[in-house]
C-alpha positions as CSV (number, residue, x, y, z in Angstrom):
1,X,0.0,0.0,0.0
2,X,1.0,3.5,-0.9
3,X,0.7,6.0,1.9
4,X,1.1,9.9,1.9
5,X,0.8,12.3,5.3
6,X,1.1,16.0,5.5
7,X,2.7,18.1,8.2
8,X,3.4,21.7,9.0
9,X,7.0,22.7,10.0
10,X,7.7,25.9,11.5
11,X,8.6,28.6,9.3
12,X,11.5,29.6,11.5
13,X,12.9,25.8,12.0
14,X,13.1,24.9,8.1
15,X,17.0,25.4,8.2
16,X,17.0,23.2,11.3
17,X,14.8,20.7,9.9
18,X,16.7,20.2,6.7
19,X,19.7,19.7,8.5
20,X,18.5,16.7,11.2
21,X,17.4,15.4,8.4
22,X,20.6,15.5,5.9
23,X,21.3,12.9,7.2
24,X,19.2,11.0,9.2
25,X,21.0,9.1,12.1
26,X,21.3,5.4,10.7
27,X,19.9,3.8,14.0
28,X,16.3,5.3,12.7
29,X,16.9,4.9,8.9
30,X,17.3,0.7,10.3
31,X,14.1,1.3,12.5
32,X,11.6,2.8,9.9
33,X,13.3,0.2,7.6
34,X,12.7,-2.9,10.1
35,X,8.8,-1.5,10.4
36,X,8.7,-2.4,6.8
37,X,8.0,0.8,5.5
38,X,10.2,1.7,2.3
39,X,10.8,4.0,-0.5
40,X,10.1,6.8,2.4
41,X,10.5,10.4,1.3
42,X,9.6,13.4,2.2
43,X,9.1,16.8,0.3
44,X,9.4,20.4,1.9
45,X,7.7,23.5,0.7
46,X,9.9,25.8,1.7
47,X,7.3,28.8,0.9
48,X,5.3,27.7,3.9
49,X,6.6,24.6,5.6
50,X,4.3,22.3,4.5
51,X,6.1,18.6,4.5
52,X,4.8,16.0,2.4
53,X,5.7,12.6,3.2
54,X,5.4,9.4,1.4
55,X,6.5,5.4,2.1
56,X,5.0,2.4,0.8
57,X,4.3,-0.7,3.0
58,X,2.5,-4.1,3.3
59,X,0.7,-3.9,6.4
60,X,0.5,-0.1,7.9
61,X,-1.0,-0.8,11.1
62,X,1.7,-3.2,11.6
63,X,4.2,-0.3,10.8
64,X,2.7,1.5,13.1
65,X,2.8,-0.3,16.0
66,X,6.4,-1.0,16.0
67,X,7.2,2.3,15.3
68,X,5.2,3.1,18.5
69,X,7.0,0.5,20.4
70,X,10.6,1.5,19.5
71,X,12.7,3.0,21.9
72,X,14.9,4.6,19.0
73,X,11.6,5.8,17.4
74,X,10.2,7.5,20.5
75,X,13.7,9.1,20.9
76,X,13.4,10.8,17.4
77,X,10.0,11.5,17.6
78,X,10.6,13.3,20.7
79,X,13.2,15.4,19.6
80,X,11.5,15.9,15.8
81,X,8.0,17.3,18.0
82,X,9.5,21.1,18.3
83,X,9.6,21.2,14.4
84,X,5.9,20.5,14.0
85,X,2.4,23.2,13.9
86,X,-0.5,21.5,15.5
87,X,0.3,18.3,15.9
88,X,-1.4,16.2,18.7
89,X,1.1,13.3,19.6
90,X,4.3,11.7,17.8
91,X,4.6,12.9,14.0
92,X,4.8,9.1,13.2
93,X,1.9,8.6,14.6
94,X,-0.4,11.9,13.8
95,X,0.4,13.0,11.0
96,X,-2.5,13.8,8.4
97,X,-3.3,11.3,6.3
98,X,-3.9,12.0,2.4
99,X,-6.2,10.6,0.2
100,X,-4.7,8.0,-2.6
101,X,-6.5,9.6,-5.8
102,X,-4.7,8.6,-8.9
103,X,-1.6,6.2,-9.6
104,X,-0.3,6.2,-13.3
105,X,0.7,1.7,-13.0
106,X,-2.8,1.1,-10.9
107,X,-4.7,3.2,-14.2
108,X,-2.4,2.2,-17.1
109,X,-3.0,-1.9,-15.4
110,X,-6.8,-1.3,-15.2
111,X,-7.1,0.4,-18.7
112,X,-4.7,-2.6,-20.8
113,X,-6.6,-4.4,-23.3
């Protein structure tokens, strides 16, 4: 399954942000990867701090959970908390979730003669 989440970053913390995450401390680059989430990126609009993320992963919920029962996780998300506007919990956790509305494979697979 495909996932995408939005967040809001502080204006003033953008610098900041870009730079905790360039790079990411390879302890939680092994944990997001052990939670089976992959090809996880995220996108900054620097105009207004709006982070998209995306990851793909077989079972979410499953992700989730042991994302929310890592110590390393809880660690980063701790420390990643300050960056965020409105957010009620752990970004992993809270974020907004977008809706999936198009997919060029999924269309070109259901529209092959």
């Amino acid at each position: 399954m495909r996932v995408g989440f939005r967040l809001q970053v502080h204006p003033e913390l953008l610098d900041e942000y870009r730079r905790v995450h360039s790079p990411v401390r390879r302890e939680m680059l092994e944990t997001i990867a052990a939670s089976g989430r992959r090809n996880y990126t995220l996108f900054l609009d620097e105009s207004d701090g709006t982070l998209f993320g995306y990851y793909e992963v077989d079972d979410d919920e499953a992700a989730q959970s042991y994302l929310a029962d890592s110590p390393v996780a809880a660690r980063w998300e701790a420390e990643m908390s300050r960056f965020f506007l409105t957010l009620d919990g752990r970004a992993d956790q809270a974020a907004r979730r977008l809706t999936d509305v198009f997919n060029l494979a999924d269309q070109l697979e259901a529209t092959t003669p």
